[in-house]
C-alpha positions as a LaTeX table, in Angstrom:
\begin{tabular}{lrrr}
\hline
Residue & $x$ (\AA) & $y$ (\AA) & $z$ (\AA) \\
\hline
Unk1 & $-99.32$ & $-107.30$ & 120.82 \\
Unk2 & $-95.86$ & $-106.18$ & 119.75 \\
Unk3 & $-94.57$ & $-103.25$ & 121.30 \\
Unk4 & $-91.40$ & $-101.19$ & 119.74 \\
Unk5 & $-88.10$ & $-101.98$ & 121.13 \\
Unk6 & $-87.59$ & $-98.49$ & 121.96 \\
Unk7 & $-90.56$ & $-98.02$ & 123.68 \\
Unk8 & $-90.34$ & $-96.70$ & 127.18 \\
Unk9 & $-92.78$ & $-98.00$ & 129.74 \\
Unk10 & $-93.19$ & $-96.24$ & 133.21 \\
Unk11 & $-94.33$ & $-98.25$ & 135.90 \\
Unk12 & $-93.83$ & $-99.56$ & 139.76 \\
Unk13 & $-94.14$ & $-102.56$ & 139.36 \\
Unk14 & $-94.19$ & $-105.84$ & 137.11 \\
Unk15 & $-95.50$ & $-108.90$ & 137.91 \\
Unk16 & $-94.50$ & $-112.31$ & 135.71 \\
Unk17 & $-96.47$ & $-115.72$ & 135.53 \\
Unk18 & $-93.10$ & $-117.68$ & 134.81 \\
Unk19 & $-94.26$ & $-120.35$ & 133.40 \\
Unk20 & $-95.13$ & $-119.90$ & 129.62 \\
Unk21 & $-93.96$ & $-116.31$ & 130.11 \\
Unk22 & $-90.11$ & $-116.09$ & 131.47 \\
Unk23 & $-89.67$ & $-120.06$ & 131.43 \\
Unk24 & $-90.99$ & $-122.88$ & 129.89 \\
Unk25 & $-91.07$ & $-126.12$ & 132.36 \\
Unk26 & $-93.47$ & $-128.28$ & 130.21 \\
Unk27 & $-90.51$ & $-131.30$ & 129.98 \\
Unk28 & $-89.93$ & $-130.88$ & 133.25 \\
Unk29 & $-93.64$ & $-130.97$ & 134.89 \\
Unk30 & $-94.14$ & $-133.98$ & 132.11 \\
Unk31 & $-91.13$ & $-135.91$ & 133.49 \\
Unk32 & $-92.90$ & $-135.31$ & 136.93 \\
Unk33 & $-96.18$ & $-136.56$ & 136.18 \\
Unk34 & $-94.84$ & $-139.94$ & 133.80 \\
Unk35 & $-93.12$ & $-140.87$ & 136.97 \\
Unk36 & $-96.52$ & $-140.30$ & 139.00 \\
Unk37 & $-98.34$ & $-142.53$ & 135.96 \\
Unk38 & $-95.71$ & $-145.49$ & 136.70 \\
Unk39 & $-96.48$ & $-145.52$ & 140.07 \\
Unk40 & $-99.77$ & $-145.69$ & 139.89 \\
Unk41 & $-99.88$ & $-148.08$ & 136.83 \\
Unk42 & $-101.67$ & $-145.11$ & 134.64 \\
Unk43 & $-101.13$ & $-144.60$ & 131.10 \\
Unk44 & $-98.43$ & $-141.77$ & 130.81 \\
Unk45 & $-100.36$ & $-140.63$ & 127.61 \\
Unk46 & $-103.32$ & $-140.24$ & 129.43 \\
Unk47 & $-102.13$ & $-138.41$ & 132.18 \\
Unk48 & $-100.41$ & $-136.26$ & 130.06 \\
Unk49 & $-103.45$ & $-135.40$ & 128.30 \\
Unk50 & $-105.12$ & $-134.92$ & 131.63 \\
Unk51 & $-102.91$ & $-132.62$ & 133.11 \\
Unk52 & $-102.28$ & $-129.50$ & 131.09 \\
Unk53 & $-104.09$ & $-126.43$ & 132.95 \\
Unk54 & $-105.39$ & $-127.43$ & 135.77 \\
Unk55 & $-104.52$ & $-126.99$ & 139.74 \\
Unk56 & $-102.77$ & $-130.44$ & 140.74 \\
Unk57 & $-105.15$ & $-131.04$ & 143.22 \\
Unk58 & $-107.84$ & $-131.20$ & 140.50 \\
Unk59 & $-105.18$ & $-133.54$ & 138.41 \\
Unk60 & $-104.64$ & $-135.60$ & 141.32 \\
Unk61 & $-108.45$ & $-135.70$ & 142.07 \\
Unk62 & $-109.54$ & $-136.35$ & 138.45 \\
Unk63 & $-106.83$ & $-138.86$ & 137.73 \\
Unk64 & $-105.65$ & $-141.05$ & 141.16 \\
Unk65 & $-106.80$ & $-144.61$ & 141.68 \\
Unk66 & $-109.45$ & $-144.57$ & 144.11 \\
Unk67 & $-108.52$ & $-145.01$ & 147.76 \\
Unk68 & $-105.20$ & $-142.21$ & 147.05 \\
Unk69 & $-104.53$ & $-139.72$ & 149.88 \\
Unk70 & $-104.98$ & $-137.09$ & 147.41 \\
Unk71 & $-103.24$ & $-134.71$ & 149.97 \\
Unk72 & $-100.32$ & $-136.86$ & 150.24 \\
Unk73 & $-100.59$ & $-137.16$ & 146.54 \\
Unk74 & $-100.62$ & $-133.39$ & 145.75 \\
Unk75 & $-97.73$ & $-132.57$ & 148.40 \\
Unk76 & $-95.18$ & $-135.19$ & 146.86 \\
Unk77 & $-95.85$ & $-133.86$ & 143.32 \\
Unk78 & $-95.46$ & $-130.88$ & 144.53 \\
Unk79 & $-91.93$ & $-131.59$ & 145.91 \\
Unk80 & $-91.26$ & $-133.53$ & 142.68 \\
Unk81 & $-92.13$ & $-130.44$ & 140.46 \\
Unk82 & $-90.13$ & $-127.86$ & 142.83 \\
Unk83 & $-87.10$ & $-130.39$ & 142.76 \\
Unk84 & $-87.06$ & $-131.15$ & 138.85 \\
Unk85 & $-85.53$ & $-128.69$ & 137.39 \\
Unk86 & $-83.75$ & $-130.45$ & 134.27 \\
Unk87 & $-86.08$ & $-129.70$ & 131.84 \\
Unk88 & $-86.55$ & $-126.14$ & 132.24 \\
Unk89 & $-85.63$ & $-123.76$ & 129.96 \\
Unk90 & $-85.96$ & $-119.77$ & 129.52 \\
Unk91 & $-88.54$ & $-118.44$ & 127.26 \\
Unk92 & $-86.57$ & $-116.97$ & 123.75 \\
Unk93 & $-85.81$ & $-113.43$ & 125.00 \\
Unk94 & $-86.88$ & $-113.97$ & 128.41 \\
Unk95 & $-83.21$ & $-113.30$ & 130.24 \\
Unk96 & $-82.42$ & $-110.07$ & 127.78 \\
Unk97 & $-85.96$ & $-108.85$ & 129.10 \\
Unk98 & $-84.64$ & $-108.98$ & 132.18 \\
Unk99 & $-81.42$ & $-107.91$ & 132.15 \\
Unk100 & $-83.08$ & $-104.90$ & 130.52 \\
Unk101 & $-85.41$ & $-104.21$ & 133.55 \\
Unk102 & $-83.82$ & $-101.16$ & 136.06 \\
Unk103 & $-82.76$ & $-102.67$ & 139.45 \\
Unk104 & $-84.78$ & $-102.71$ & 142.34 \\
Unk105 & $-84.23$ & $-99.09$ & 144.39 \\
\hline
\end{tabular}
């Protein structure tokens, strides 16, 4: 749905799910999870193909060699993804959005 430039919306609140929406981090989560393949000796291609919306827990479950500490697993992913951040970008019109939105009162 399209709404009108112009178009004035009256509300409290908004609430964003960045990813997809405000940024995209899909190189960045990929980079993430090839290094997690190498690790583990796992094809990248198939981890890539494994990964795509699901909780990481459920990746890590679904995917990791048997015997992992999937807890360990899932927090050092985790880290990884928080600490990657090359690879990010914003959504096309994402930051004008923004800048658009009144300040917080």
């Amino acid at each position: 749905m399209k709404i009108p430039v112009d178009t004035d919306i009256r509300t409290q609140a908004i609430l964003f799910d960045m990813d997809g929406t405000l940024v995209d981090s899909t190189r960045a989560v990929e980079h993430v999870w090839n290094r997690w393949a190498d690790r583990h000796a796992l094809s990248s291609d198939m981890v890539l193909h494994t990964i795509h919306g699901m909780r990481i827990t459920e990746m890590v479950k679904n995917i990791a060699p048997a015997g992992a500490d999937i807890d360990r697993e899932t927090a050092m992913l985790v880290a990884e993804e928080r600490a990657q951040l090359e690879g990010i970008s914003a959504i096309p019109g994402s930051v004008e959005l923004l800048a658009r939105l009144p300040s917080q009162s």
